[in-house]
N, C-alpha and C positions, 0 to 999 in steps of 0.2 A: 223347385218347391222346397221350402223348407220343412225339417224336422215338426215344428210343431205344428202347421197345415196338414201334416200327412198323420199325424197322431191326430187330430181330433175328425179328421175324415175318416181312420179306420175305428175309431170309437163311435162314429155317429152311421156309418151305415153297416156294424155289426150289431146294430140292435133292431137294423129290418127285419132279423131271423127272427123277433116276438111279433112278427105281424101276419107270417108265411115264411111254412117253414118246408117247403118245397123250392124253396130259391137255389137256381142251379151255378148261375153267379154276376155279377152285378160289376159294370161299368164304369166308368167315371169320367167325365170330358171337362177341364178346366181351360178355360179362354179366356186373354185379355183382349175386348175390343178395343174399340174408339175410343185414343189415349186424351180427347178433349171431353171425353164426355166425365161423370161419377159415379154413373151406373153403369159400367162398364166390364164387370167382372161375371162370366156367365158359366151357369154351371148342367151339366147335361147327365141327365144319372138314366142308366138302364141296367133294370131290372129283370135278368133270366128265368122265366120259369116257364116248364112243362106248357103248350099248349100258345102261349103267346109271352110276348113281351111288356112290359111298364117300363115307359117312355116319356121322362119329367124334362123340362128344361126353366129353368131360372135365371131371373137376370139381377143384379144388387151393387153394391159400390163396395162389398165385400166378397171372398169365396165361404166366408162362412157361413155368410149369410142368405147367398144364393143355395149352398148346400143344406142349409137348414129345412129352406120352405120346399125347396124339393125333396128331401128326406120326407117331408110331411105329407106332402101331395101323394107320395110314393106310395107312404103309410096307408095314408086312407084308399088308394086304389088295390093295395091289396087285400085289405081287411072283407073291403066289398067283393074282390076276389075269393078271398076265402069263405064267406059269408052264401057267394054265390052256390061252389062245388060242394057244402053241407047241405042244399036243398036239393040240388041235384041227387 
């Protein structure tokens, strides 16, 4: 992995903590599949927190790009997480 994949993955999922800030600590699985294919680059983001897990996987012809839409997915499942344990 290069330097600058690894800076802009600890840039992009240290800003889960404005979504839930109970995150005890977060995952990362980068995979090159099927060298014939373009979407081939899959990215598996879990997320630690109290009580259960958040569990993204993404596929893209980039990891940045697979890393993005799962940052987001992630995003929104926590928000609803945290949205939840306020009405509780």
């Amino acid at each position: 992995m290069n330097s600058n994949l690894q800076k802009y993955i600890e840039k992009r999922l240290s800003k889960l903590n404005l979504y839930y800030n109970r995150i005890v600590s977060v995952d990362l699985y980068l995979n090159l599949d099927n060298h014939n294919d373009q979407t081939n680059k899959s990215v598996e983001l879990r997320v630690n927190i109290p009580g259960d897990d958040v569990v993204v996987g993404k596929k893209s012809e980039s990891f940045e790009k697979s890393l993005d839409m799962a940052a987001s997915s992630a995003e929104r499942m926590l928000k609803r997480r945290k949205e939840k344990s306020r009405i509780s």
